[in-house]
N, C-alpha and C positions, 0 to 999 in steps of 0.2 A: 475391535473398535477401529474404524476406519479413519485415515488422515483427518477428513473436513469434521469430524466428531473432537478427536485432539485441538484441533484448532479453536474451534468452539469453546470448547470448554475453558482452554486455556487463558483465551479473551473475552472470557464473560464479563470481565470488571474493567474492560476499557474500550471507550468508545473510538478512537485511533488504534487502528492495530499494528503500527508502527514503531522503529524509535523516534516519534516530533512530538510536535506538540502544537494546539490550538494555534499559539499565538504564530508558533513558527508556518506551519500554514497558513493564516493572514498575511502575515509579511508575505509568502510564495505569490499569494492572489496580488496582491499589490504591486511585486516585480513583473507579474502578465499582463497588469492594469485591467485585469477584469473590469466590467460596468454591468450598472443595471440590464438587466434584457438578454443579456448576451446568453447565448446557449453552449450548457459544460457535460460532456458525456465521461464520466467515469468508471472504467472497467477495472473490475474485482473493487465494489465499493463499498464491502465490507458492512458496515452500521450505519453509511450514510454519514459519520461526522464530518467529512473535508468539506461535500457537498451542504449541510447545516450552518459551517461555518462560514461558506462564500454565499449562500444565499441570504444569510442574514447581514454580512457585512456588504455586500457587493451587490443585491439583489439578484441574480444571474439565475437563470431558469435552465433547465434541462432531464439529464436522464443519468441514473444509477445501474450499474449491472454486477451481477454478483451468479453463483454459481449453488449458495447454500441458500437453503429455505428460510431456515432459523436466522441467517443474515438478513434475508432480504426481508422477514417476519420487522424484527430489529430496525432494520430502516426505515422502514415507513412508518411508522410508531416514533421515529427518532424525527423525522417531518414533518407529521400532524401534529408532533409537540410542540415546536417551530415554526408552526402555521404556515409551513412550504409544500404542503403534499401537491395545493394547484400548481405548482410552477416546477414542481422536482419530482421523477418518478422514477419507482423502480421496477427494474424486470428482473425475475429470476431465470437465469436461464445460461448456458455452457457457450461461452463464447467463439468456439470454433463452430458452433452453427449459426453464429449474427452476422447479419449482414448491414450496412450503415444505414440507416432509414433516412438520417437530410446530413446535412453540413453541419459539425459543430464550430464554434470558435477557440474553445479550447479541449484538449482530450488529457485527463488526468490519469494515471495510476501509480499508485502508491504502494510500492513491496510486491507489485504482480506480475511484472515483465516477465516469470517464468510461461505465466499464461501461453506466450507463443517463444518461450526456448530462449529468453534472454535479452538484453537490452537492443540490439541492434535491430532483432525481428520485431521486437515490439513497438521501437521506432514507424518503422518501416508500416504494422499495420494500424498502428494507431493516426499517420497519416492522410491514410485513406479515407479518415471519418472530419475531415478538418477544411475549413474553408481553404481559399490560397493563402490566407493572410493568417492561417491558424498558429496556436498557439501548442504546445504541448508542458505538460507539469509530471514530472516523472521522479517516483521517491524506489530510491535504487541503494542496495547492498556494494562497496566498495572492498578493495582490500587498503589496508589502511597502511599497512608496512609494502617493502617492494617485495622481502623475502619475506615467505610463508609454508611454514611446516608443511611437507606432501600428507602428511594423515592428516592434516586441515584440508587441504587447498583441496584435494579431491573428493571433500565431500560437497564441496560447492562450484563445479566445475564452470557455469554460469556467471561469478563474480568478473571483475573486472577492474581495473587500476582506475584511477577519475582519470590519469592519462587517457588511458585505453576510451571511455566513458566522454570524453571530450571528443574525441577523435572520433570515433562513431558517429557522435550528434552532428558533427561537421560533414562528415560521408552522405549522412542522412538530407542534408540541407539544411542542416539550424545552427544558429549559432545558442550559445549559451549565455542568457542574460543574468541570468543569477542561480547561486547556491546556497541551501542553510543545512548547513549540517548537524548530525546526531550529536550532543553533548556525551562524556562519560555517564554524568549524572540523568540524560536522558535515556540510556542505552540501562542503566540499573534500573530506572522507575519501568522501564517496558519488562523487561526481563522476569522483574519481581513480580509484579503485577499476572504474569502468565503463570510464573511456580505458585503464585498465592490461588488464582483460578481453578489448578489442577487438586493442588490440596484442599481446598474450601470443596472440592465435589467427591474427595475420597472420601472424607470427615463426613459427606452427604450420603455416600451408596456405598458401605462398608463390606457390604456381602452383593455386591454386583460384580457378575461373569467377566466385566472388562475392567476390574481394578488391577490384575496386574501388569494389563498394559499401558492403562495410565502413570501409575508410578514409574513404571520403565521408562515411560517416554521425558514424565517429570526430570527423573535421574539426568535421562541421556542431555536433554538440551542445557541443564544446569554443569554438565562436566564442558559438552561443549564451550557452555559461555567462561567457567572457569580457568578453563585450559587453554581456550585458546582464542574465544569469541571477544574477551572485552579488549585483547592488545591488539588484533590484527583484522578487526572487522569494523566499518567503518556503514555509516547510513546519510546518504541526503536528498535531500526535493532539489529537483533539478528544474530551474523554468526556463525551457528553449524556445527560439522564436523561428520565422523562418528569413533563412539566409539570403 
């Protein structure tokens, strides 16, 4: 069973696949000052909820991108519920082959800056798709302590200090208008919600060829967050403007 299968499964029971939350996203559109009309391109958009939720608060039109079938299946189903499919689309498709089709005004993603190797390059090409006046909304993995276990810290070699994470954005040309960070109690409902996802589908396919790698992965991310994931891993929406 391959990664984007894990994933999947893992977040079947929640429409953010992050540590936020609904509301903590609204506040984020609100610090961008989103408006009606304005056009939001969001890479790796998972189920479509950020875009759902700024379309319905904000009215904002544009484009979703995502990489899984079963997501992008997900999101537009998560639109027409919404009654936003005319105004919000999604493509399925690997984003090292997109190329920007117009100017957005603001470029979101949320947990995916691995897409191009990390916060800084992610910067840098999510830029490219942004008016001059654009915005960017970036929900990013921190280390939340300065010191961090080497059997942690390199399995995440991509993380970054919000020092570090500040300082890039400033490199990049933006400045940093606001932050809402991951709660404890946000950081357990995500968490749980993914162990509950993986068990609800072994309880489902009890004699299927990939249960023992779903329980192994089950294990492995529950030691991770045990051991070392709830003290020295940190999550927030980042809304940068430009400098």
């Amino acid at each position: 069973m391959d990664y984007f299968d894990l994933i999947s499964i893992s977040t079947r029971n929640r429409a953010i696949m992050n540590p936020t939350t609904p509301e903590k996203v609204v506040m984020a559109g609100e610090m961008a000052r989103l408006t009606a009309g304005e056009e939001v391109i969001e890479f790796g958009c998972g189920y479509a909820a950020v875009l759902a939720l700024w379309g319905e608060r904000f009215g904002i039109a544009g484009r979703g991108i995502d990489i899984r079938e079963d997501a992008c299946e997900r999101a537009e189903e998560t639109l027409r519920l919404a009654g936003l499919s005319e105004q919000i689309t999604i493509s399925c498709a690997d984003l090292v082959d997109e190329t920007p089709d117009r100017a957005y005004d603001l470029a979101a993603c949320v947990g995916s800056s691995h897409i191009w190797g990390g916060f800084s390059a992610a910067l840098a090409a999510m830029a490219e798709w942004l008016t001059p006046a654009g915005r960017i909304l970036i929900g990013e993995r921190y280390w939340a302590k300065e010191s961090v276990p080497p059997s942690f810290s390199r399995e995440w070699p991509e993380v970054l200090t919000e020092y570090e994470i500040f300082s890039a954005a400033r490199e990049a040309g933006f400045e940093v208008r606001g932050v809402f960070r991951a709660s404890p109690e946000d950081w357990d409902a995500y968490e749980s919600s993914n162990w509950g996802g993986l068990l609800q589908w072994l309880e489902e396919h009890p004699d299927d060829p990939g249960t023992d790698g779903v329980r192994e992965y089950l294990h492995r991310i529950q030691d991770e967050y045990a051991g070392y994931g709830r003290e020295y891993m940190g999550f927030a929406l980042y809304v940068l403007v430009p400098a």
